[in-house]
C-alpha positions in Angstrom: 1.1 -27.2 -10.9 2.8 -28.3 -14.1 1.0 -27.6 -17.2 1.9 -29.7 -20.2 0.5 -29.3 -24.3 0.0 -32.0 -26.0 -1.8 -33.3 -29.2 -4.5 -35.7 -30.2 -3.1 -38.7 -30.0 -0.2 -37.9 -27.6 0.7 -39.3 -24.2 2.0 -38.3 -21.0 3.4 -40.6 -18.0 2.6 -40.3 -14.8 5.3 -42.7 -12.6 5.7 -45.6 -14.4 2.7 -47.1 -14.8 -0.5 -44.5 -15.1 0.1 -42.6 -18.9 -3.1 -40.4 -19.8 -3.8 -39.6 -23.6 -5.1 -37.0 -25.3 -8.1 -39.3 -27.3 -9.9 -35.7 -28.7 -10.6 -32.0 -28.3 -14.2 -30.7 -29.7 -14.6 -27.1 -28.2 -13.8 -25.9 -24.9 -13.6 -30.0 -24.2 -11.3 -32.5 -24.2 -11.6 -36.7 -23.9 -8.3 -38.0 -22.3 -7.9 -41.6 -22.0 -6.1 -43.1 -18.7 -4.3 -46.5 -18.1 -3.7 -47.7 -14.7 -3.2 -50.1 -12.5 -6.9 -51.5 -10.7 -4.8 -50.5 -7.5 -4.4 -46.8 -8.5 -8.4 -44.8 -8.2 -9.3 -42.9 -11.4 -12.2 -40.2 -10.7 -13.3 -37.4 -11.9 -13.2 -34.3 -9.3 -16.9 -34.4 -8.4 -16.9 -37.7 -7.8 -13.7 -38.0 -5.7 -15.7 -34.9 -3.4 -18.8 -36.8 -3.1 -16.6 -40.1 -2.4 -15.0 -38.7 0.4 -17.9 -36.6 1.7 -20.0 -40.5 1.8 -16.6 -41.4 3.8 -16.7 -38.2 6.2 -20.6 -38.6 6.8 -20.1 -42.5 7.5 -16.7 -42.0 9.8 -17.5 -38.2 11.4 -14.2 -37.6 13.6 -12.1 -39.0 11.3 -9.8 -38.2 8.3 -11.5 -39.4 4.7 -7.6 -40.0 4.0 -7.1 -42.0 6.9 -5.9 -45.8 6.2 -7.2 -46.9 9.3 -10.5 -45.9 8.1 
């Protein structure tokens, strides 16, 4: 894992074309902004989970991360 500071108002890059900045920080959270292509899917964690446990429960047998899915 690479861990990174950064500021209010700073930017990292992710590849070329996803950056996520750093929009606040009021206690323990923080509001991060992300730019990406429509192709590329943003989620947070606990909605990635329950979007690939809706794919596992509609496709049992198969790998969520399968592109024949």
């Amino acid at each position: 894992m690479l861990i990174l500071t950064r500021r209010v108002g700073e930017t990292l890059m992710i590849g070329d074309e996803v950056t996520v900045t750093v929009l606040g920080v009021k206690g323990n959270q923080v509001r991060i902004g992300v730019n990406a292509p429509k192709e590329v899917s943003v989620h947070r964690e606990e909605i990635y989970m329950r979007i690939q446990a809706e794919k596992n429960s509609q496709y049992p047998g198969q790998d969520a991360d399968d592109d024949n899915a």
